[in-house]
N, C-alpha and C positions, 0 to 999 in steps of 0.2 A: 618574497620576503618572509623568513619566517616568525613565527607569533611570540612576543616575547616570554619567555619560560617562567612561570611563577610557581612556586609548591604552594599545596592545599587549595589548589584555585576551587574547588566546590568547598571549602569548608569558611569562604570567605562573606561576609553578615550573614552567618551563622544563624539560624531559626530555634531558640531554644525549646521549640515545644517537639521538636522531633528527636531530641534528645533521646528520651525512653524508647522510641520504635528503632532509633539507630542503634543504641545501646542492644536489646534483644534482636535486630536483626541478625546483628556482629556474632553476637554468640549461636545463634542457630548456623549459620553459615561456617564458625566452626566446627559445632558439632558433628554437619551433616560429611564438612572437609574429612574427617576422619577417616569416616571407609573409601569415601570416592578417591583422596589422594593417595592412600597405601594400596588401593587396587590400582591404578594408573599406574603409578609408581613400576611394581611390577611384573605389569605389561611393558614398561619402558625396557628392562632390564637389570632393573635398582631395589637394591633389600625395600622391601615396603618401608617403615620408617623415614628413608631419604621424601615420602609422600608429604610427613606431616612436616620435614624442615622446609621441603617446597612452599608450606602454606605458611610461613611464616614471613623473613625478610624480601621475596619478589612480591604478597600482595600488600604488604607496608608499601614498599617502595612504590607499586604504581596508586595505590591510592594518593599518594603524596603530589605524583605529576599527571595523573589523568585528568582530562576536563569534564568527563561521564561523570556524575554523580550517583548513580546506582550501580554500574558496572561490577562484577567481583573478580578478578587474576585466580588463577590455580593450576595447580599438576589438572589436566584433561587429556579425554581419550586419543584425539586427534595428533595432538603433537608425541604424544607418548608413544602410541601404536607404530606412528613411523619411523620414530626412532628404536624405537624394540622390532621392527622388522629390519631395518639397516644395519643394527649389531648382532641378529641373527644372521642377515646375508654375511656379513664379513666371520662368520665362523666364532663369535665370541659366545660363549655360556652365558644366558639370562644370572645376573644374582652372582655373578661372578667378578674379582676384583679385578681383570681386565676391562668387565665392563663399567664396572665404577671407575675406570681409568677414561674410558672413553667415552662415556655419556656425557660425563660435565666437560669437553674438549668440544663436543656437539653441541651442545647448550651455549657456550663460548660463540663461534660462528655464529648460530643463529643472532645470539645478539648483535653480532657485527653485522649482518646482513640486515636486520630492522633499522642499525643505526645508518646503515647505507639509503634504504628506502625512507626514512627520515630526511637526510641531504637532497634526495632528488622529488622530495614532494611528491610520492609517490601514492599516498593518502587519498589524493584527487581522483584515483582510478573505481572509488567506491561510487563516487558521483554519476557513475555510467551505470550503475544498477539498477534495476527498478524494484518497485514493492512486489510486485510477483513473486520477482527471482531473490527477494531478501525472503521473503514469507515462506517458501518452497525449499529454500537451503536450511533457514531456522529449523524448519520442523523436519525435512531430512534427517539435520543433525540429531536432533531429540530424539524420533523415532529410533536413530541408530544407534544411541545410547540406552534407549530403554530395552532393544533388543540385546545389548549387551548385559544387561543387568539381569535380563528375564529369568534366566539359571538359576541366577543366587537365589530369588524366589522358591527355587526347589531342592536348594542344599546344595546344588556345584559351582563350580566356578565361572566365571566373568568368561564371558564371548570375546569373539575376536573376529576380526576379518569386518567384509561388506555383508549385502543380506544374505546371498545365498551358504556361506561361511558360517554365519551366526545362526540362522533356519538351520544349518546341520547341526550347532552345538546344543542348541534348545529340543530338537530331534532325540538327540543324545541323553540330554538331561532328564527327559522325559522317561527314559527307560529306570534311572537311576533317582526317582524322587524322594526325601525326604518327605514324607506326612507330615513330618511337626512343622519343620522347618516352612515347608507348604501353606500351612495351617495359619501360622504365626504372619508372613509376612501378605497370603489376603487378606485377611483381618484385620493388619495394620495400614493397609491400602487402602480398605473400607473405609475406615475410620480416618484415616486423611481424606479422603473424598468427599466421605459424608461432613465435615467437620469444617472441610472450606467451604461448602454452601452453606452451611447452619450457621457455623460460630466463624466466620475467616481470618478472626483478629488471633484467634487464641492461637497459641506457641503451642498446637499438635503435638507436631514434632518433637519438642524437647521433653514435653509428657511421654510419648514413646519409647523415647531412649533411653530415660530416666527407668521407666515401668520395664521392657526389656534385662536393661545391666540387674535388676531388684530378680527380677525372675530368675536368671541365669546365676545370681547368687544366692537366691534359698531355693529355688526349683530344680529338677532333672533334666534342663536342657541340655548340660554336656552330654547326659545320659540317653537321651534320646538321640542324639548324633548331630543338634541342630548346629551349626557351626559357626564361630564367634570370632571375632577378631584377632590376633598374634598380638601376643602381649609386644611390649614395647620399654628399653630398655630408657630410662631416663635420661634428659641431657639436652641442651641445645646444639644446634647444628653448628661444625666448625667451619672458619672461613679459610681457604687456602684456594693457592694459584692450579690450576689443573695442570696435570702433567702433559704439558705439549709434548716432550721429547720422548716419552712411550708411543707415544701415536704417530709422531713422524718419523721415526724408529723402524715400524712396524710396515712402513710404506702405505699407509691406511689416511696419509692428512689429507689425498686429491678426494675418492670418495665420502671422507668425512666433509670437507667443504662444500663440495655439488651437493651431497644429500641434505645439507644443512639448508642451502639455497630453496629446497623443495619445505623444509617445517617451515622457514621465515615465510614463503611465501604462502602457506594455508595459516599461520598464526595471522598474517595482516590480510588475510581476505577473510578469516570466517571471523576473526575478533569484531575488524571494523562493519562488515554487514551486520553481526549482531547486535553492536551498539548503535547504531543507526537504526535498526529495527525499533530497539528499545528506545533509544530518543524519540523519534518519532510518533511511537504509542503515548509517550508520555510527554509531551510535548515541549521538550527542551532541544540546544543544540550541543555539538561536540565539534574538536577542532580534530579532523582524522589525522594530521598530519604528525600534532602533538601528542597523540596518543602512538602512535609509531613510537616515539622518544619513550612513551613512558612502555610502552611494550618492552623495548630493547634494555631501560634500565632493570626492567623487573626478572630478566631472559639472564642481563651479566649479574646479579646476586642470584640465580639459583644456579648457574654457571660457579661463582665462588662458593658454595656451600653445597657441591659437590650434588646437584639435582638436574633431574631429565628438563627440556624445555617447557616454557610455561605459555598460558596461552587464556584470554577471555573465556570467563566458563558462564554457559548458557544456566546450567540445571542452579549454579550457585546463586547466578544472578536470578532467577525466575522466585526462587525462595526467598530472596531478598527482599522482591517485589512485592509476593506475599503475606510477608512481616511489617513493609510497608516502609523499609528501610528508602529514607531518603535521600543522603550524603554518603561522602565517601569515608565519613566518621565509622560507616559500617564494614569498610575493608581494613580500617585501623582495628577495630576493636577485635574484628575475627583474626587477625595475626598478631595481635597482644594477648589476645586467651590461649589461642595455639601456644606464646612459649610459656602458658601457667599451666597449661595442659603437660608439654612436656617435661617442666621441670618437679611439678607435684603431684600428677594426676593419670599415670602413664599405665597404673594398674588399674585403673576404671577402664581405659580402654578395651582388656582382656575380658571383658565378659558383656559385653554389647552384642548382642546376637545380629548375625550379616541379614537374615530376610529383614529384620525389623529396619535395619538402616536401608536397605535395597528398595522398600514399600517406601522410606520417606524420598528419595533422589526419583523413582520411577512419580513418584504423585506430583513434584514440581518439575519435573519436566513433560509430562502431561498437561499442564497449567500453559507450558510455554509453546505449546506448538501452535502452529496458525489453520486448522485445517478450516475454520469459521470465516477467514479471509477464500480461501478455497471453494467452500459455497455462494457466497458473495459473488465471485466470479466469473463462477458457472452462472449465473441468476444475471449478470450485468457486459459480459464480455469473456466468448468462449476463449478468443485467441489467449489472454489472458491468461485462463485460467490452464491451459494447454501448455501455456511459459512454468507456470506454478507446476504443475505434472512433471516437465522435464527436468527443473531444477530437484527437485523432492527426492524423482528419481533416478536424479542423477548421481547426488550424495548419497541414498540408499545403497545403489547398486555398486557404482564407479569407484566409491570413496569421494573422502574431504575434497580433496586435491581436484580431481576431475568433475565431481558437483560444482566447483568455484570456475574454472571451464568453461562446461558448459550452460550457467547462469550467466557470466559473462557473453556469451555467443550467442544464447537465447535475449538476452537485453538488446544488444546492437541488430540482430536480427528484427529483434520487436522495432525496434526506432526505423529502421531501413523501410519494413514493411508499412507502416502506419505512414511515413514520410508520401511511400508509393502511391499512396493512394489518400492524397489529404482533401480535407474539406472545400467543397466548390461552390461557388450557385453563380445565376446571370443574376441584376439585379435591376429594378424595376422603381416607379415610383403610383402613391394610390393618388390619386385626382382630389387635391385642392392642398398635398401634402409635397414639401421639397427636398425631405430625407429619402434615400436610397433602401431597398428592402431588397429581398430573395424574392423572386417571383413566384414562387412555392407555395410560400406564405398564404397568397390569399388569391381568389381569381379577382379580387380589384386593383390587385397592384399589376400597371401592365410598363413595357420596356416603354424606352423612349423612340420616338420614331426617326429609324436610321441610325440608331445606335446601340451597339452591343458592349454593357458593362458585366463585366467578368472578376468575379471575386477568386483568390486563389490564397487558403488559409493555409500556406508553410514555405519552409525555405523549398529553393527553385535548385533541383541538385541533377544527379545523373539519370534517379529513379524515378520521376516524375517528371521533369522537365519534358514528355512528350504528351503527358496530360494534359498540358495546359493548350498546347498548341492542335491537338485534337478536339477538346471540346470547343475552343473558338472558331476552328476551319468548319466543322459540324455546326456550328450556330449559325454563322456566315447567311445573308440574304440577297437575294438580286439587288435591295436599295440602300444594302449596309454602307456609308460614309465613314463609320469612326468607330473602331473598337477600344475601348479604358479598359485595362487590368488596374481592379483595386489592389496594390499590394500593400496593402495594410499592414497584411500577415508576414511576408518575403523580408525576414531578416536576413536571410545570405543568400547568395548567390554562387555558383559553381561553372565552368569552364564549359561546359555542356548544356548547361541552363540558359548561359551567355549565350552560346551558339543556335541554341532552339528560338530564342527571343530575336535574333538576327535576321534566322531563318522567315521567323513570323512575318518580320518587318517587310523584308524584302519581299514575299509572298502577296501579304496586304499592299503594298505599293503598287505593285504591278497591278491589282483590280482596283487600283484607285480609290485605296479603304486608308483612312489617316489609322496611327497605331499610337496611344498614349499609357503612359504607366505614372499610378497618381497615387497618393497617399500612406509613400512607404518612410522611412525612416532615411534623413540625409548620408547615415552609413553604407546604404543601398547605391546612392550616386557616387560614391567613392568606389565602391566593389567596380560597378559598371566600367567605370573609365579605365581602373585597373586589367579591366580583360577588354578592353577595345572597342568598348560601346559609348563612349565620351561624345562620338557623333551625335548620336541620338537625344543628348542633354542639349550640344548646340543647336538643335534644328528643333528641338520643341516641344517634341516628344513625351518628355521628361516633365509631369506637373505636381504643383504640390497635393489638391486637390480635385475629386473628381468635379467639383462646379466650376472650378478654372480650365479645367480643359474642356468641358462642354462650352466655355463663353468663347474658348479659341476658337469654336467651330459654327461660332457667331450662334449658337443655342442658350436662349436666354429664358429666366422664367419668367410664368409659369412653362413648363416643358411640354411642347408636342408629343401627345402620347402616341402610341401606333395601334391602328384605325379609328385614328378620331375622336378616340375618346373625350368627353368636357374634362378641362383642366383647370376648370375654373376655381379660385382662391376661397377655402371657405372662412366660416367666421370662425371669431376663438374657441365660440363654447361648442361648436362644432366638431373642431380640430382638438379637442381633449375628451370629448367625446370617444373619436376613433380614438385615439391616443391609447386609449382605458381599456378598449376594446384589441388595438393593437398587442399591446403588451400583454394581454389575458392568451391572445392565440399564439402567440411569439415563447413563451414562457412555456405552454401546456402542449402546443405541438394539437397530433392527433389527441389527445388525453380530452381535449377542450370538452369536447359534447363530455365525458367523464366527469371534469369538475365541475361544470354546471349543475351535474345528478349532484354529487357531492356538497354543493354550495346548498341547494335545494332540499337534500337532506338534514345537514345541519339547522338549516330556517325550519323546520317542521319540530327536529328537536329541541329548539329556541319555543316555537309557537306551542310546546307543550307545556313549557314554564310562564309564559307570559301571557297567554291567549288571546296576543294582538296579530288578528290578520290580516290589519291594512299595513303591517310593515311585511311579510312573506308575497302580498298580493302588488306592492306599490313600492316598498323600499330600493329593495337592493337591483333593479333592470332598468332604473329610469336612467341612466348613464349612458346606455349601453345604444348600439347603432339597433337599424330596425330589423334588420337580420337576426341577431344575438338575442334580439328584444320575447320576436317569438319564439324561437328557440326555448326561451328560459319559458315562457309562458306556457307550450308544451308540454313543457317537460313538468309545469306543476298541476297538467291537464291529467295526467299518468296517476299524478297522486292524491287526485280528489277526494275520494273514501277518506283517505287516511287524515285528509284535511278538514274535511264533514264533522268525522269522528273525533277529531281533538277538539274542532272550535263550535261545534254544536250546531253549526250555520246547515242550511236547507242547500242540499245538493245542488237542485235545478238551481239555485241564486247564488251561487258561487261557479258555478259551468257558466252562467249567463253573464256573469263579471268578466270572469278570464276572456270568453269571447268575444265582449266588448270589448278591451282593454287590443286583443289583436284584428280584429275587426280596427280601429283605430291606427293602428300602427301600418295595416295595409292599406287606407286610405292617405297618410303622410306618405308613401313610400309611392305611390300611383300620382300624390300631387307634388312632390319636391324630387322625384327622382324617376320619371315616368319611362326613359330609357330602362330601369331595373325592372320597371314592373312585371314582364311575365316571366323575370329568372326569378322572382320573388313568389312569383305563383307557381313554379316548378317544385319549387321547395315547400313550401305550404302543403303540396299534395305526397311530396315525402314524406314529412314528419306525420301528417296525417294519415299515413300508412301504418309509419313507424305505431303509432300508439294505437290504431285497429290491430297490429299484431300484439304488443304488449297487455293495453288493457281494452277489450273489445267491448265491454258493456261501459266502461267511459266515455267511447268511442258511437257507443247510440244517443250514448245521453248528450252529444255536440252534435251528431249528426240531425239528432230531431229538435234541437235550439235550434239550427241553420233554417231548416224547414223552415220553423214558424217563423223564424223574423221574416222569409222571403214574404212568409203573406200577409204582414203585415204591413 
């Protein structure tokens, strides 16, 4: 069902204090509109001018229906480029009035093709993206803008093509530099740089443009050759039908439609990953579906007022951001100064120097690339950031078209793979406790005896469904009675998953092993029956919890551990004890011994402001089991000196504390847990390693306490 259509839905209770940054957003994003849409323009095949009617009636019109509140519409590289290649393959002259016959006939279709992807909800295909492959296309695209831009930097013209295209025209440019031109837009690149670390609020930019046109009208910039904008003839853009019948005339309307099919479809894949990108960063939502609609409305006015197709522009919106533009008040305002611009102000354009505008579009698209997600990545998950490589350079190399591709194929790839290989464990319980854990966890959490519970964290599909059934045949014991799959996790199921679970069944039955799957969601018993496992609910299989299928199998608590473990019930303050201690190792993983140092360090920087040491010596370990206990005792055995040295106390009577205090702890653990006691002196002679390597003369001064209590 689609979402009922409202105009101005971001301008709806309205924030008056954002007034002035939308106000000044709108007009930067004009200004900067100037060069970027007469150059696009251009490249489409259209006198530059048709750039700046572009920037008028499509981005009114989609800020009216977009639900993005920062987003900006404009003439951009991407839908341009392909269309300025497609009326070069068909033989028409750039700037020529066949191709103002044909561009807006192309802009035409496209709209009808976004308004087609509109009807079929076609929106929803962003949803299969991931951040990788949005962060890696985003900054692709900016890269491959900035490379386009990078010439003008040197007095020539705007790039063209993918990287190695644009690498030759920069090549090029190189040989033919302007100095001043040169001069002018590093310097103005600086100073946008330097300027959003320093001052980020101030309108840069419009200082530049302003300083720029001043220069170029009392200075020698013509004179020096730096090269400025084409002036521009007064007037707003006219609205008229495009001439269909020149184009199907011409036998040109099959290739105009297919080719059109190819912008529609890079307009609603790089627009919606971008604004999703941008939502996301800023933490709002958008409806993709209805942005489709407003894409296609803003496609049929630059379609009637005779303009190349339009398209979500990254470098517009990045500067938006910048300015701090909130609403869509800021796409109104930038196409309401656009027609004061053209109706009064068309001769200011003519002397805007191109490096000085080129420095401000290269500095906020710099702003918007993600290569800091990219580090990240690297730092937390290679696969990942290997996904981010391929999309990045896939839009580098391939183009818009084929980056959007294989981002897509790298996503589903990504899900398929991760699927392959989802999260496992057996699962276990610790002795006097009735919750289920990983056996991993801890060596006190042991299985139940004669029973194998098996957790399996995803859906059960083509590409794993033989994981499951391998590590359980591998677990398998001479006295195994009952395997539980926790499926928790197992929201779908697959024809193949079905069939490996069947397999299992009938496997386990013949060794006389019961087979139970406990703790999935009831849509999971609906899938089952639908693929022919319905038996398996009537026969019992089928529980809702793992404590109800262990009582089927007349296993009642406390649970028989396996070898014999005591399962004896402890008391409460026992049982919140481990609890404290559970959740500290569960939460920190390996890291545990880590945050203890951690924990330990901070009480030392506490003990420098307070110079209370019965809370470092007594506070924060009395919770904790007697394992953890010494542990942390240790580890403040390590930092004696430093503890001497802040709280003034005598070495030896603070060594002779601490050893009491574990001294203590391994007398409770020798008379309430006598079974532990020499995996607790195994450990004891660990950590008492551990800190003769760390700090060896600490390490005398405990070893010669021990001495002397013995002869006392």
């Amino acid at each position: 069902m689609k979402q009922k259509l409202s105009v101005a839905p971001t301008l709806k209770n309205y924030d008056k204090k954002n007034f002035p940054k939308d106000i000044l957003a709108g007009i930067i994003i004009m200004a900067v509109s100037i060069p970027i849409s007469m150059g696009y323009a251009q490249i489409s095949g259209l006198p530059a001018v048709y750039g700046l009617y572009g920037s008028v009636f499509p981005i009114i019109l989609f800020a009216l229906f977009s639900t993005s509140p920062q987003f900006i519409f404009g003439v951009d590289a991407a839908p341009a480029a392909l269309v300025g290649a497609a009326v070069l393959g068909m033989g028409i002259e750039a700037g020529s009035k066949e191709a103002m016959t044909v561009v807006p006939v192309f802009t035409f279709f496209v709209a009808l093709w976004l308004l087609a992807f509109y009807f079929m909800n076609a929106g929803k295909l962003v949803n299969y993206i991931s951040a990788p492959v949005m962060g890696g296309f985003i900054t692709g695209i900016c890269t491959t803008i900035i490379l386009m831009q990078a010439p003008k930097l040197m007095g020539s013209a705007t790039g063209t093509g993918e990287l190695f295209e644009l690498s030759e025209h920069i090549w090029e440019a190189l040989h033919h530099i302007n100095a001043a031109a040169l001069v002018m837009g590093i310097v103005a690149l600086a100073i946008l740089v330097v300027s959003k670390r320093l001052v980020p609020k101030f309108p840069m930019a419009v200082v530049l443009m302003v300083t720029g046109a001043l220069f170029t009208y009392f200075g020698p910039v013509k004179e020096w050759g730096v090269p400025t904008l084409s002036a521009v003839e007064p007037g707003m853009p006219r609205w008229y039908i495009p001439d269909f019948e020149a184009v199907f005339s011409v036998q040109k309307a099959s290739e105009v439609i297919v080719l059109s099919l190819s912008v529609a479809v890079v307009i609603m894949a790089e627009t919606l990953l971008a604004e999703n990108n941008f939502a996301q960063k800023n933490g709002y939502r958008i409806d993709d579906n209805t942005e489709l609609l407003a894409f296609s409305i803003g496609n049929m006015a630059a379609a009637f007022t005779g303009c190349c197709p339009i398209n979500g522009s990254v470098s517009r919106t990045a500067m938006s951001e910048q300015y701090e533009g909130k609403t869509q008040l800021t796409g109104l305002v930038a196409g309401v100064s656009m027609i004061a611009v053209l109706l009064f102000c068309t001769g200011f354009i003519g002397y805007l120097p191109v490096p000085v505008l080129t420095a401000i579009v290269i500095s906020a698209l710099m702003g918007a690339t993600e290569f800091h997600l990219a580090k990240r990545l690297w730092k937390v998950s290679r696969t990942e950031f290997f996904i981010f490589v391929g999309a990045f350079f896939g839009v580098l190399i391939l183009g818009t078209i084929n980056g959007v591709l294989i981002g897509i194929i790298l996503s589903f790839a990504e899900m398929i793979i991760r699927s392959a290989k989802p999260a496992t464990c057996f699962l276990g319980v610790q002795p006097g406790h009735s919750h289920f854990r990983d056996i991993r966890e801890s060596t006190n959490i042991h299985e139940i005896d004669g029973v194998i519970i098996y957790r399996f964290s995803s859906g059960l599909f083509f590409a794993n469904a033989k994981v499951l059934v391998r590590d359980i045949e591998d677990h398998l014991k001479h006295d195994t009675k009952a395997v539980i799959i926790d499926a928790g996790a197992i929201g779908s199921i697959d024809i193949t998953g079905a069939d490996s679970i069947e397999s299992l069944y009938r496997s386990l039955k013949q060794k006389g092993v019961k087979l139970y799957i406990t703790e999935h969601i009831a849509e999971l018993n609906e899938q089952l029956r639908k693929l022919g496992l319905g038996y398996l609910i009537e026969q019992g299989c089928v529980r809702r919890t793992i404590h109800i299928a262990l009582k089927d199998m007349g296993i009642n608590r406390p649970y028989p551990l396996e070898g014999g473990v005591d399962n004896e019930e402890r008391s409460a303050s026992r049982k919140r004890a481990d609890n404290r201690v559970q959740e500290f190792v569960w939460a920190f993983g390996a890291e545990s011994e880590e945050q203890i140092e951690k924990q330990i360090k901070l009480q030392i920087e506490q003990l420098k402001k307070t110079k209370d040491i019965e809370e470092i010596m007594h506070g924060r370990w009395a919770h904790m089991d007697e394992f953890d206990q010494d542990e942390w005792l240790e580890h403040l055995e390590e930092h004696l000196k430093e503890i001497v040295n802040i709280s003034g106390k005598d070495v030896h009577t603070l060594a002779a504390d601490i050893e009491m205090h574990r001294r203590e702890v391994h007398e409770r653990i020798a008379r309430e847990h006598p079974e532990l006691a020499e995996r607790f002196a195994q450990r004891r002679h660990l950590l008492d390693k551990h800190l003769k390597e760390r700090r060896p003369e600490v390490y005398r001064i405990i070893v010669q306490l021990r001495e002397d209590n013995k002869h006392k």
